[in-house]
N, C-alpha and C positions, 0 to 999 in steps of 0.2 A: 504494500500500500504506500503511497504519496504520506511523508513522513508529517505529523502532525506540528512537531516540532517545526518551530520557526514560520511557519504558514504564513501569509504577507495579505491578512485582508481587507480590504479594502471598504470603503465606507459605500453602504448601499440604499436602496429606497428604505428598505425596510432592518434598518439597526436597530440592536439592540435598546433596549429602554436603559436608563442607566443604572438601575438597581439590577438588572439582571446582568450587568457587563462584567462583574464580581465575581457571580455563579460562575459565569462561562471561563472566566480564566482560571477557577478552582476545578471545573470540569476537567478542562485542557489538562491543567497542574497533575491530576489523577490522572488523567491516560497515559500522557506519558509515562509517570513511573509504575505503570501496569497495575494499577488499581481499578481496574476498568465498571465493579459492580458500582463503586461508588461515584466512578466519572456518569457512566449509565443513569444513574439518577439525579443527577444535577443538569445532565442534555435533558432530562424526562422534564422537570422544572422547568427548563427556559422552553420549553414546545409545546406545556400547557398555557401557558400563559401567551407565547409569538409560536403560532405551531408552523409559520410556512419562514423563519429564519432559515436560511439556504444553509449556513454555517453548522446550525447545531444539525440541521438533518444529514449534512455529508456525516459530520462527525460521529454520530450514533450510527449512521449506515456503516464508516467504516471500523469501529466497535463491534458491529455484528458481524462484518464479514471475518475480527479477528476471533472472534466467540466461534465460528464456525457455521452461520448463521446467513448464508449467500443470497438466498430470495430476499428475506428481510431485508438484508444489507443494500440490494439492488431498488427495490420499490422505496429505501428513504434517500439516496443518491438519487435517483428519478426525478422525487419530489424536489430536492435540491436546486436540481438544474431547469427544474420547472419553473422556477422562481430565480435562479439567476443562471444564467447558460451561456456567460462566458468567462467560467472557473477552467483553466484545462486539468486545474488536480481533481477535479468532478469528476471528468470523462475519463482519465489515468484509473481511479480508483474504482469507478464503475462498471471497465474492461476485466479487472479481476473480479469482479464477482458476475461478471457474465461466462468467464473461463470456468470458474467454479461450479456455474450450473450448467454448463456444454454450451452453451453458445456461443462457437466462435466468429460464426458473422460477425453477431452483436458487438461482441469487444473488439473486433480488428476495424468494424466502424466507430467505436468507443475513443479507440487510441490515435484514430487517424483523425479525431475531429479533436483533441486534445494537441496533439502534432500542430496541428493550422492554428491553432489559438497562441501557442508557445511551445518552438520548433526547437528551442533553446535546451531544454529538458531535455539530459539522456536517458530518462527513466520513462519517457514516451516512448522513445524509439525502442528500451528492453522490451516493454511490455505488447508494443504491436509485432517486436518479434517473436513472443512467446505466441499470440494469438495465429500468426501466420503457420508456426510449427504445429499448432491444432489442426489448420486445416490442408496442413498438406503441403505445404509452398514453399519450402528449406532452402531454396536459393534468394525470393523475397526476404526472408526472415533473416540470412548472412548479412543484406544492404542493410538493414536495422539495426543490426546488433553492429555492425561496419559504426553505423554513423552516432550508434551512443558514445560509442569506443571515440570517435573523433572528437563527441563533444567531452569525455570524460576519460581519459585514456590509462586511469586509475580503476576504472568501472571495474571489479574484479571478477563480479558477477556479468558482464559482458561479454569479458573475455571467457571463462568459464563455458558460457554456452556456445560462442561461437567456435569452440574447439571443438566440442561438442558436434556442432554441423558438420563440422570438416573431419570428424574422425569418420560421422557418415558415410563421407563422400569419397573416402577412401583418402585421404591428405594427411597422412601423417605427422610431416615434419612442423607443416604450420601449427595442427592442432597443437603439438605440443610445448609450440612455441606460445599460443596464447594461454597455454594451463601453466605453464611455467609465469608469465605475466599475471594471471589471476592468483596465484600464490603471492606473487611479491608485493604485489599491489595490498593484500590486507594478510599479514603474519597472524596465524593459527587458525586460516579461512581453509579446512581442510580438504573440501569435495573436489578443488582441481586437482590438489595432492592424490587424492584415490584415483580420481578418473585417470590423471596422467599415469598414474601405475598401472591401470585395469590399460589404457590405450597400448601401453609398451608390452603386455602380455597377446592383446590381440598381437602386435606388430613382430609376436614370438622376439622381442627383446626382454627375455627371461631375466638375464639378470640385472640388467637396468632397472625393471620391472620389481623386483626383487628388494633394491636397495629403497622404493619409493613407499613399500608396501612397509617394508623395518622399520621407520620412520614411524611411521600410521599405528604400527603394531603395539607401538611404548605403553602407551597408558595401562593399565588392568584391565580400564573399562572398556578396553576397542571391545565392537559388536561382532556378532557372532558372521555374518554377510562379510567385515571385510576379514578377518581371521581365515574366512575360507576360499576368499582369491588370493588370499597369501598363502596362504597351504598350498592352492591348484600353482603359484607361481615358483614358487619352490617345487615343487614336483616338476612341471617341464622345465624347469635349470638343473634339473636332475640331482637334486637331495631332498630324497623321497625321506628319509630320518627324521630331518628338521622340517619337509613338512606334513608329518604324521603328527608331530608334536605341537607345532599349532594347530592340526585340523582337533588334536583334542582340547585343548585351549577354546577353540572355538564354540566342541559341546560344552564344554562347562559355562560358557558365557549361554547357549541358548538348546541344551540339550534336544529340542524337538527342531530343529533345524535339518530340513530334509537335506538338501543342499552338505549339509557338512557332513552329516550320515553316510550319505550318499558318496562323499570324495573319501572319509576315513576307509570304506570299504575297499576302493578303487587302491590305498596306501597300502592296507593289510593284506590284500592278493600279493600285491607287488613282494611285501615282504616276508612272504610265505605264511601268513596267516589265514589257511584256507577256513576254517572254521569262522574264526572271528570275521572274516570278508562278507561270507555267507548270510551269519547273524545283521551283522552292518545292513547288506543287500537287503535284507529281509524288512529290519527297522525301517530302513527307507519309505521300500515300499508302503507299511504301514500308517507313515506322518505324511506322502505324497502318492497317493494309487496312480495318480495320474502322469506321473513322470517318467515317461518311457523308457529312457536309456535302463534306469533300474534294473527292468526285463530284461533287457540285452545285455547288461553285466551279468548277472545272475543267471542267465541263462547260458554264456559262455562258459561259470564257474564250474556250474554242474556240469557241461557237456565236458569240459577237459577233466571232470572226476568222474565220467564215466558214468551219469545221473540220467543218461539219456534220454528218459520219459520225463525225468523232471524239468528238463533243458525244453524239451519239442513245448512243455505246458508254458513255461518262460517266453520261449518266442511268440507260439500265437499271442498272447498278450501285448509284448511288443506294436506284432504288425496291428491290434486295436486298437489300440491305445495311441503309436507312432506316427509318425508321416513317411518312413523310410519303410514302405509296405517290401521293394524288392529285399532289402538287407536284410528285413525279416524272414521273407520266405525262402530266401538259400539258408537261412539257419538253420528254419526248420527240416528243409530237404538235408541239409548235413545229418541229423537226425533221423531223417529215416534210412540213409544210407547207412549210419551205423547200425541202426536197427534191422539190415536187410530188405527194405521194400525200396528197393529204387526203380520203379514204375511208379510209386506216390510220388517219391523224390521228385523225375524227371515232371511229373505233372508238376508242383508246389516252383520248380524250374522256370517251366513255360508261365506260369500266373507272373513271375517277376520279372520276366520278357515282357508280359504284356503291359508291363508298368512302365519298363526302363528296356524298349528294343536294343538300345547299345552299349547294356552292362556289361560288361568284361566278366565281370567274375561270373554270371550266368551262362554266358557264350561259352566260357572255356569251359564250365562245368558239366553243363546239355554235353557237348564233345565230347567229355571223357566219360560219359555215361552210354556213349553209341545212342544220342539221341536221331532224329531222321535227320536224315541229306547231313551225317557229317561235314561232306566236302563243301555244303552250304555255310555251316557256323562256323569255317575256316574262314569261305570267304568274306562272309561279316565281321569275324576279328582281322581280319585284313585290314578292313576298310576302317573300322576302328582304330586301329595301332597306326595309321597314317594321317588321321584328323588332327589336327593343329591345334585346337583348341581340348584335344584328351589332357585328362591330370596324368603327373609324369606316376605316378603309381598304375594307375591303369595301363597305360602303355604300357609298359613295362610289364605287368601281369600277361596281356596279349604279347605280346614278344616271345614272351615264357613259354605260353600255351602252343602260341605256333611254331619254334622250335622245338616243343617235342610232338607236334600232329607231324611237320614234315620228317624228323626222325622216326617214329613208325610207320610214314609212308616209303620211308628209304629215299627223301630227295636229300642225301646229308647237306650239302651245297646250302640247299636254301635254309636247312635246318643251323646250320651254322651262325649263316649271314643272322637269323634273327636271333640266336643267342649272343652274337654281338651286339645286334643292338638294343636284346633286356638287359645286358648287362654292363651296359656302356650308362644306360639308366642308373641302373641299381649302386654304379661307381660313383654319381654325382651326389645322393645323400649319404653314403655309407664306403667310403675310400679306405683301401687297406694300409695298414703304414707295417710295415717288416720291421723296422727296426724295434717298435714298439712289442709288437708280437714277440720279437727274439729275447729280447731283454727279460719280459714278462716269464717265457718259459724255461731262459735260463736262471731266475732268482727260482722258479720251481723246484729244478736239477739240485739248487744250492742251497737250499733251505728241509727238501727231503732229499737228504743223504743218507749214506748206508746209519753211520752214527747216532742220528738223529732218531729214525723209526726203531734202532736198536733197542734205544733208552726211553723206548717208550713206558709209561706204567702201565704193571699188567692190569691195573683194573680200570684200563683206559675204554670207552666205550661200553656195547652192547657184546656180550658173544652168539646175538645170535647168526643163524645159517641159514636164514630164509632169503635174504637178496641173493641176486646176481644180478651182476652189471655188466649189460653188452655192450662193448665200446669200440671203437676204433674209427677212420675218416665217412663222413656222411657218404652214404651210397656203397657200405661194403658189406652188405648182406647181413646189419643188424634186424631189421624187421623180418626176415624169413628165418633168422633162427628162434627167433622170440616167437614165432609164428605156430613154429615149430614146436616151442615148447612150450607152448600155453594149450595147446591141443592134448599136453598129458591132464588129465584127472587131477593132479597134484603142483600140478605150476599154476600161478595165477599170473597173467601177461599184461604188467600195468602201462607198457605203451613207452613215449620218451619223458622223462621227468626232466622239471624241471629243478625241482627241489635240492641236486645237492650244487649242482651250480650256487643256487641262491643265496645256499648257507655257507659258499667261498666268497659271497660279494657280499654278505652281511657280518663276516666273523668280527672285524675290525671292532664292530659294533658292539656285538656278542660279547667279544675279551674285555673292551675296554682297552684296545691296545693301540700306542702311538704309532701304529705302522701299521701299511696295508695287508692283505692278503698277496701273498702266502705267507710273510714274515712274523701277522702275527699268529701265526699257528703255536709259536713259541710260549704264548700268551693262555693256549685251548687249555683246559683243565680236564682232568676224570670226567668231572660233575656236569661239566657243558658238554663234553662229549656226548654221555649218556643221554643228556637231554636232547642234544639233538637228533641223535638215535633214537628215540621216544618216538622225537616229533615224526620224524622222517617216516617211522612205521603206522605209524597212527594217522599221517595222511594218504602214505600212498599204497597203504593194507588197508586201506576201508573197505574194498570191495572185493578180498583177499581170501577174505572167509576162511576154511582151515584150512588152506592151500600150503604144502611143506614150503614151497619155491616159490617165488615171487620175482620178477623179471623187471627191470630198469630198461631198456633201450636208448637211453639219452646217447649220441655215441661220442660226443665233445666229452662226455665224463672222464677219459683216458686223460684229462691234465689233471682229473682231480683221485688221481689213484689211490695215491700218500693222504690226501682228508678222509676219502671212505675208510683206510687201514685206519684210523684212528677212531670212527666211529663205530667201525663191522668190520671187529678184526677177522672174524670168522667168515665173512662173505667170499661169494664169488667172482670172478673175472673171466669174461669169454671176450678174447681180442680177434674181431674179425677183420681180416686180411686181404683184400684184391690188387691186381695187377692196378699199379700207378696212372697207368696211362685211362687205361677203363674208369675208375677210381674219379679222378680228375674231370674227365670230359662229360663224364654222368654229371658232376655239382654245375660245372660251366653250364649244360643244356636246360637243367633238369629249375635252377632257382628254387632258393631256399624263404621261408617266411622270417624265419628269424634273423637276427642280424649275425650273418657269417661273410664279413667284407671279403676276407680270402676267396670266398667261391666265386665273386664275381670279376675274377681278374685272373687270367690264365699265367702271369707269374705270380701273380698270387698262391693262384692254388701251389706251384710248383714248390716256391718258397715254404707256404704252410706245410705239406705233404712232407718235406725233409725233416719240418722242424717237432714232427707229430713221429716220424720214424727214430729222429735222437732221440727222443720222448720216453716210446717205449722199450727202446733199446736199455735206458736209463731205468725202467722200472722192472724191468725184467733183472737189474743187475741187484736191486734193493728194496724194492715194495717186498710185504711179507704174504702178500691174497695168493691162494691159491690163483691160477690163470691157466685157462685152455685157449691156446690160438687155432683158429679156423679159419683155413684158404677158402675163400668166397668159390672160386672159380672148384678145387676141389671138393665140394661142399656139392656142388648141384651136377658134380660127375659122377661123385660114390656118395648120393643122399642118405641112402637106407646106412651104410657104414657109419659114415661121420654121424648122423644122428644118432645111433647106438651108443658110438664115444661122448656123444654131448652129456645125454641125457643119464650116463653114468657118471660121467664130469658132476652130474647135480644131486649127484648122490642118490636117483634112482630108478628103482624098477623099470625094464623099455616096456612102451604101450604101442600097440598095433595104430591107435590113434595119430601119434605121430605122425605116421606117411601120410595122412588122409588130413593133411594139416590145410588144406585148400578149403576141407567141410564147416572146420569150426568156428563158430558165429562167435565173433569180439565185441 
């Protein structure tokens, strides 16, 4: 509102009497210092006795609009200017309570006839900017907020909004040249401060974004909303730690906050809390039904624990609830392929075609289901992966697919050409650095040494014998031995974990240790060990039942040989083996989801490949796991053989099952 203070009014037909000129400045005296019941009844005073004073009825009007009281406020401003109608702090203050009750015709002619009376006011042109942004007109509404700024170039609140505009509009630099101006312009004026922080996360200036957000964060009292773009901002700067640790800070400021619920869950996946992620997913849903993503988290969680009907229940809700109907529906086709019906699958497919005709991930999928006219959704991801306007992840995904359609049609040529260019893709967000790789796996070599694992305590971990962990470079025939042995009666086949990975990129954490992984291994205790052996089986034996055996397939696990010996000392090790070359140009064709930079760069791969052969050369000389190595290529010459060796390798009995490893449903 048009500030009361200091108001300049002017001598009119109809002035006050002079006993009441006393009231009115006691009136005034209470509004300002926000005594308002008592100002309220000294305007009531002078309006019984002069009911059409122009002065006192602005003044009550804008008393009720600050009460919250908008019609009122507008029908006594009315009367006002019915009676003297060329005030422009009338028409200024009359526009907000017309914004108030949706009329923005009303107030963008309120402010424009305020403007012509006294052009001089920058607090006209904010306020016909705010009415313009009502109705739609963001580039009118810049020229206003432009020309308060000219008439006030302190206006903080000016600049404030027109950042605002311009973050719209895609302008980053400027907006944040005007939030940075709205800041200086009034110290401890904090909403450009957030916004500037929230603009730098949109602009993935994480930790710019970051330091804006620390600031903001100080008080006790920050609220629960910004605690949790500072958690989300801290998580894509990638300290998921610290922000786990505001996103709780944040419940405790507003514990029913879907929103922070919602991100804690997304924290504790990350950080191997699959339970608590669950729980989190679940709360969510319960404080917001309506917030889709939920579904899609929660239903991912379940499907990578093997929850499969609880996942396929998660997505349809999703696409209900959602606007992302195709995303939904290959979820749920993921789902029935694990489940076996992919004839539902390939339907639940084409429904997300009919959404989205040039979704990649549907194209490629229809394909590898032998949906009809294959040769047809090649050449639609053709035409796709050549569009100029495709996201470079799509692309990329088509590139992928159509390097390996033309690889089983045997056109290798062309199958190539497009593995170069998924992977020339895949090279610009995700570049492999060797030196970095070398370094890394040589502090491995140096930290588990013979010495080292010697002096371990014996009552260091779990003894039990239920893992095995199939390891060795992606594409050497881990998933056909797991395949293989999850078809016994007594294995249970949990697939690739992610889990011990995790708990090498959280140990740091874990110890309490000044130094990374693998160093602070030094730091791992008995007690943590155990624990984490606990955890380890307790998330990825849930669906294990009384299976003796229990299968890992991660096969990146081979650098974490020396942390399993510490958690399971008693486990297994199956190191599968294929021809280098084979080896190699399978990761090159084939692209990986996860982040494995080496696969996308054929001296990549090569470099990697040698430094995974030191590797096991090295753990073969001082790891204490039992280990069976199996040649990929010998493996599928003497199946029935090697299988016998394996699965006596796992301590036991052979099952006729085995061979017939094609039949069993996972």
């Amino acid at each position: 509102m048009t500030s009361t203070a200091g108001s300049q009014r002017r001598q009119r037909a109809r002035s006050l009497p002079i006993g009441l000129q006393g009231v009115m400045a006691n009136a005034v005296r209470l509004h300002q210092s926000g005594k308002l019941r008592e100002a309220e009844a000294f305007y009531g005073q002078i309006l019984d006795q002069v009911p059409d004073n122009p002065d006192a009825l602005h003044l009550v009007g804008v008393l009720a609009y600050q009460t919250n009281r908008p019609a009122e406020a507008a029908k006594r401003i009315e009367a006002a200017i019915a009676v003297e109608n060329l005030n422009a702090a009338y028409y200024d203050n009359l526009s907000l309570c017309y914004r108030a009750l949706g009329r923005a015709e009303d107030a963008m002619r309120a402010c424009r006839k305020a403007i012509a009376l006294d052009g001089r006011n920058p607090g006209s042109h904010f306020n016909l900017a705010a009415s313009l942004v009502d109705l739609g007109r963001p580039n009118e509404a810049r020229r206003a907020l432009e020309r308060a700024i000219k008439r006030d170039p302190n206006y903080a609140e000016a600049h404030n909004n027109l950042a605002n505009l311009l973050m719209k509009s895609g302008e980053i630099e400027p907006a944040l040249s005007h939030y940075r101006k709205a800041a200086a312009a009034r110290p401890g004026y904090l909403e450009p401060v957030a916004n500037m922080a929230r603009a730098l996360a949109d602009a993935e200036r994480h930790d710019e974004s970051v330091e804006y957000f620390r600031q903001l964060a100080e008080p006790d009292d920050a609220d629960a909303e910004l605690l949790t773009d500072y958690a989300n901002a801290l998580h894509k700067a990638g300290k998921p730690s610290e922000a786990l640790t505001i996103c709780e800070r944040a419940l405790q400021s507003d514990p029913n906050s879907a929103k922070a619920v919602f991100l804690c869950a997304v924290l504790q996946k990350e950080h191997g809390d699959q339970p608590g992620a669950e729980k989190s997913y679940r709360r969510a849903a319960e404080l917001d039904p309506d917030l889709a993503e939920i579904y899609n988290n929660l239903g991912n969680l379940l499907y990578h624990a093997d929850q499969v009907e609880e996942a396929l229940a998660c997505y349809e809700t999703y696409v209900e609830k959602g606007d992302q109907k195709a995303s939904g529906l290959l979820s749920q086709a993921s789902c029935h392929i694990a489940l076996g019906d992919q004839d539902k699958a390939k339907g639940l497919i084409e429904q997300a075609l009919a959404f989205e005709p040039d979704n990649v991930v549907a194209l490629t999928r229809y394909a590898d289901l032998g949906g009809k006219n294959k040769e047809d959704f090649s050449a639609r991801l053709e035409s796709a992966a050549s569009r100029p306007d495709l996201a470079r992840g799509d692309k990329q995904r088509a590139a992928f697919a159509l390097a390996h359609y033309q690889d089983q049609q045997g056109n290798w040529d062309s199958a190539f050409r497009w593995a170069e260019t998924a992977n020339a893709l895949a090279r610009e967000s995700l570049p492999y650095d060797p030196a970095v790789e070398e370094q890394w796996i040589e502090r491995i070599m140096a930290v588990f040494d013979r010495s080292f694992l010697d002096a371990r305590p014996q009552d260091m971990g779990l003894d039990s014998d239920q893992p095995i962990f199939i390891v060795g470079m992606p594409r050497s025939g881990t998933t056909l031995i797991e395949q293989m042995l999850a078809s016994h009666p007594a294995v249970h086949g949990a697939g690739e974990r992610e889990e011990i990975g995790r708990l090498a990129s959280n140990l740091q954490a874990i110890t309490k240790s000044y130094v990374g992984y693998p160093d602070c291994v030094a730091d791992f205790t008995p007690d943590m060990a155990t624990e984490a052996a606990r955890q380890y089986l307790d998330t990825v034996g849930e669906k294990a039942g009384d299976a003796l055996r229990m299968t890992d397939k991660m096969p990146l696990n081979f650098r974490h040989l020396g942390l399993i010996s510490m958690i399971f000392p008693n486990a297994r090790v199956i190191h599968c083996r294929r021809d280098p070359m084979d080896v190699c140009l399978s990761c090159y064709l084939l692209g990986f989801a996860g982040r494995m930079a080496f696969a996308y760069d054929l001296q990549g791969l090569g470099h990697y490949y040698r430094l995974y052969d030191r590797l096991m050369a090295h753990w073969r000389e001082v790891q204490p796991l039992r280990m069976l190595e199996v040649q990929y290529e010998d493996l599928v010459e003497n199946f029935e053989t090697r299988s016998r060796e394996i699965v006596e390798f796992a301590g036991l009995e052979w099952d006729e099952r085995c061979l017939r490893f094609h039949e069993t449903k996972r």
